[in-house]
C-alpha positions as CSV (number, residue, x, y, z in Angstrom):
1,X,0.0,0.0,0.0
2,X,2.4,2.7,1.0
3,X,5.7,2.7,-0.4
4,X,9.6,3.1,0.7
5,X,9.6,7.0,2.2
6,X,11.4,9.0,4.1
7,X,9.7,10.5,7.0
8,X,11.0,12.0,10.5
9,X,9.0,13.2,13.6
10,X,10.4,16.4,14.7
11,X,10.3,17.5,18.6
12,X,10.0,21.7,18.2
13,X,11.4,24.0,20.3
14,X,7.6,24.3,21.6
15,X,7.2,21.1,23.2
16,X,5.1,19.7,20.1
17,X,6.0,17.9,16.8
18,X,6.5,18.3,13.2
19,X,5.6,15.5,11.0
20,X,8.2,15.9,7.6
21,X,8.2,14.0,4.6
22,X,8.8,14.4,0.9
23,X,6.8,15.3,-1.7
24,X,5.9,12.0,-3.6
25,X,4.4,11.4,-0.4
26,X,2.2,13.6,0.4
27,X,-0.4,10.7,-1.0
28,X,0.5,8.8,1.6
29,X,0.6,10.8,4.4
30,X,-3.1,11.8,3.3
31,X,-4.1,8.2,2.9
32,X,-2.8,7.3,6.8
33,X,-4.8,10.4,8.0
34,X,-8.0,9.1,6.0
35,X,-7.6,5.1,7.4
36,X,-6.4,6.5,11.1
37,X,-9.1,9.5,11.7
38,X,-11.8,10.1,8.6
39,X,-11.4,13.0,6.1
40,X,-9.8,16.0,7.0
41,X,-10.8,19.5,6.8
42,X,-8.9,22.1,5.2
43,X,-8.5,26.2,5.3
44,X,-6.1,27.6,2.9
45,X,-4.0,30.7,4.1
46,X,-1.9,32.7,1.8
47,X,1.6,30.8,3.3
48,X,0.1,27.7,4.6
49,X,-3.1,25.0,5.3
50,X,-4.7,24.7,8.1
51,X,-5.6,21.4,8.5
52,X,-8.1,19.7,11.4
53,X,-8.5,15.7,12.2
54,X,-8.3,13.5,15.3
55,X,-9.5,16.3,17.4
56,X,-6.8,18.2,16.3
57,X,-5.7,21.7,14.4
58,X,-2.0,21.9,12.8
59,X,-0.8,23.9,10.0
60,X,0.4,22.4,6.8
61,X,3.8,24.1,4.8
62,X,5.0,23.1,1.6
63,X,8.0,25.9,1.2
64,X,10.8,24.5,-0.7
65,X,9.3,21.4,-1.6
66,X,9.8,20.4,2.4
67,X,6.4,19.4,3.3
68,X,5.2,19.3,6.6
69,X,2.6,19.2,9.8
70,X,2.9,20.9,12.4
71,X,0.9,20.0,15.6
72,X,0.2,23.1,18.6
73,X,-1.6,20.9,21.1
74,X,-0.9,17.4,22.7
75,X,-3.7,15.9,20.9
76,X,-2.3,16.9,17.8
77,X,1.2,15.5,19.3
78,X,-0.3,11.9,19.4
79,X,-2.1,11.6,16.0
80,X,1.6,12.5,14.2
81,X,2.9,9.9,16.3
82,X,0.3,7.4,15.5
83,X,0.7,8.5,11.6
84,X,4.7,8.4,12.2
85,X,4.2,5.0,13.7
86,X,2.0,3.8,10.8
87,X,4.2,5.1,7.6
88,X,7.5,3.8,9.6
89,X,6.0,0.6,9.9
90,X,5.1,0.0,5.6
């Protein structure tokens, strides 16, 4: 199902996480958040997404072609983990 990615959990200087992968995987990473917590909703800002599932509101940024979720609450810490944990696992 998912392939061979590359994909870190970042601890911020806030105390919460940062969920980075590549492009070609964005797919992916949408896919896990469907099978792990239902369709997402999504706000789009001029710089960056905001992005709500599991309870949870975090901002996506695509600058550079560096993709990423950020989380600003401990709910939001625990459902990138759990989407961490999945994609690490395939």
């Amino acid at each position: 199902m998912f392939g061979a990615m590359a994909i870190g959990l970042l601890k911020l200087s806030s105390g919460h996480f940062s969920l980075e992968f590549e492009e070609e995987d964005v797919s992916d990473v949408v896919e896990a958040i469907r099978t792990e917590f239902g369709k997402a909703e999504q706000k789009q800002f001029v710089m960056a997404r905001e992005v709500k599932f599991g309870g949870a509101t975090f901002v996506f940024q695509n600058e550079w072609q560096d993709p990423c979720l950020v989380s600003s609450s401990l709910q939001g810490d625990q459902c990138l983990r759990q989407i961490h944990e999945k994609l690490s696992r395939q």
